[in-house]
C-alpha positions in Angstrom: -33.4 5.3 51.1 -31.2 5.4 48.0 -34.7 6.1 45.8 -35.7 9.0 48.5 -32.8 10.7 47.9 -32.7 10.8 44.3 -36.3 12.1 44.1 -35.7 14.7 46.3 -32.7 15.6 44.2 -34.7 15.9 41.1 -37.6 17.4 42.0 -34.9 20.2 43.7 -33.5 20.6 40.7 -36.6 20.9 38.6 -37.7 23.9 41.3 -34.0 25.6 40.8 -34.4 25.3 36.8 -37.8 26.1 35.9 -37.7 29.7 36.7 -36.1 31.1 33.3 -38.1 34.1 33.1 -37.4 37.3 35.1 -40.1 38.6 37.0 -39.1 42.3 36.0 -40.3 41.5 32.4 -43.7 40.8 34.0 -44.3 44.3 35.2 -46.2 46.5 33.4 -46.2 50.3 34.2 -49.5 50.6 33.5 -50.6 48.7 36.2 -48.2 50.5 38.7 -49.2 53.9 38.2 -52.5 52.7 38.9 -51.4 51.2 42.2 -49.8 53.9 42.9 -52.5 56.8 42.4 -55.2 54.1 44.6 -52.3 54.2 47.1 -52.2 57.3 47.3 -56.2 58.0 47.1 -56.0 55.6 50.7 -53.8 57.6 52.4 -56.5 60.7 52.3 -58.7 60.4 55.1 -61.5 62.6 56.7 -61.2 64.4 59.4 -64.6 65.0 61.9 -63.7 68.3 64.3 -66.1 69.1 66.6 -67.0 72.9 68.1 -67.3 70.7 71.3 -67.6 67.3 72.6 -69.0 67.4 75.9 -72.2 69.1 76.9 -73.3 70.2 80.2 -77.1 70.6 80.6 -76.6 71.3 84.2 -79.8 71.2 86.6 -82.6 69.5 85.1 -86.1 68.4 86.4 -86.6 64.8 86.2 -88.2 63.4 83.1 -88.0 67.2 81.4 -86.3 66.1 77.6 -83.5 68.5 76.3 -81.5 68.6 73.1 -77.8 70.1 72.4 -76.4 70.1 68.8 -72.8 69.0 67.8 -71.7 71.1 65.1 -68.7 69.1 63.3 -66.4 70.2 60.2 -64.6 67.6 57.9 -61.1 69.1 58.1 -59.9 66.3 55.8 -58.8 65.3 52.6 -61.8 63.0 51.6 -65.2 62.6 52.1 -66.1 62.3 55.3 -69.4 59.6 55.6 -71.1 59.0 59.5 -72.7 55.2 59.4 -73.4 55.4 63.0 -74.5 56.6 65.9 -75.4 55.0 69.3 -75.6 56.0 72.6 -75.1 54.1 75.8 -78.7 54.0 76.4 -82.0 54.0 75.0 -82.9 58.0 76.9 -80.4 59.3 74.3 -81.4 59.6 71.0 -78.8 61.1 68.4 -80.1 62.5 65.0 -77.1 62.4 62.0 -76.7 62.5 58.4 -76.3 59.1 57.8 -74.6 57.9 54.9 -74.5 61.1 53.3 -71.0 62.0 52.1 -69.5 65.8 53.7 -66.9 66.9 51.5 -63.9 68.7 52.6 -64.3 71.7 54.6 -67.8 71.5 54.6 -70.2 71.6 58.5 -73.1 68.9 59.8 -74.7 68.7 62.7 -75.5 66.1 64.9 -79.0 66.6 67.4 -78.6 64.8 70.5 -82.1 64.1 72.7 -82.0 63.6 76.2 -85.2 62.4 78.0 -84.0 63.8 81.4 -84.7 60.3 83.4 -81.7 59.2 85.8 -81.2 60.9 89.4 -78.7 63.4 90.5 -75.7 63.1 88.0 -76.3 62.0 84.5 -74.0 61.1 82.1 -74.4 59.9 78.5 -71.7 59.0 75.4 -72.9 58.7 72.1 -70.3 56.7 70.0 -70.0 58.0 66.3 -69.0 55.4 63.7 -67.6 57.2 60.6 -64.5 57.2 57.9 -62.2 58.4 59.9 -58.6 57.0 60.9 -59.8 56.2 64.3 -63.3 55.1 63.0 -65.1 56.3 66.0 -65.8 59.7 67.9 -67.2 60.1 71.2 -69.7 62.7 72.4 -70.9 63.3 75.9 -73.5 64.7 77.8 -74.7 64.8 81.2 -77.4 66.8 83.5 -78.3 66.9 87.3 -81.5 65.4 87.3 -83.4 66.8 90.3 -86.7 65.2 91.8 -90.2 66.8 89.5 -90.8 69.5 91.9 -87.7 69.9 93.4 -85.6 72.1 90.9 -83.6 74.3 92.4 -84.8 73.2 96.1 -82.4 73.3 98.5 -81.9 70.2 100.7 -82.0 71.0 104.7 -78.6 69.5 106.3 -78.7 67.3 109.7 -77.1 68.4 113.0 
């Protein structure tokens, strides 16, 4: 017990002693104005603003394909660079500049393709992975797919 505590008294004392040097002399300002200018290059982020983000096809003939174009501006301070684009199914197709850089203030486009399957109302998001602070945008669509044949028919009510 005696031995244990003697040990742990040295080895204390070695860790309390063996720090002579002061870290501040360690520093060098090169180094922190470096640090300080990628800091700051962090902080600026892109920006993707859309004209819109939902698109209304309205009434649509069954398996007739359409197409709507999102027109987006990078309103911020870096380059703004899209890595992906997927929608929640396989009858929308999105078209994008991918991993292209858009600099500030500069447009794109993004073609979304619509097969017109589905019945009655449609809706489709396309989910855009990109540089941005929240990393992901969301786009919509959506159509009322009638019946091929039956666009604009009028269904008879019951009595």
């Amino acid at each position: 017990m005696k031995r244990t505590v003697i040990t742990l008294s040295l080895v204390s004392a070695l860790a309390l002693f063996s720090c002579k040097e002061k870290a501040s002399t360690k520093i060098n300002a090169e180094n922190v104005e470096v640090a300080a200018e990628r800091d700051t290059a962090a902080k600026s982020l892109p920006v993707m603003s859309f004209d819109k983000t939902e698109h209304d096809f309205g009434s649509i003939e069954a398996n007739t394909p359409q197409e709507t174009i999102f027109f987006f501006t990078n309103t911020g301070d870096a380059p703004l660079i899209i890595t992906d684009a997927k929608s929640t199914c396989g009858c929308t197709v999105p078209e994008f500049p991918k991993n292209t850089p858009i600099a500030p203030g500069e447009t794109g486009q993004m073609l979304v393709k619509f097969n017109g399957s589905g019945q009655n109302q449609v809706t489709k998001t396309v989910t855009v992975t990109a540089n941005t602070a929240k990393g992901t945008e969301i786009l919509r669509i959506q159509a009322f797919v009638n019946p091929k044949g039956a666009q604009g028919a009028a269904i008879p009510l019951k009595k």
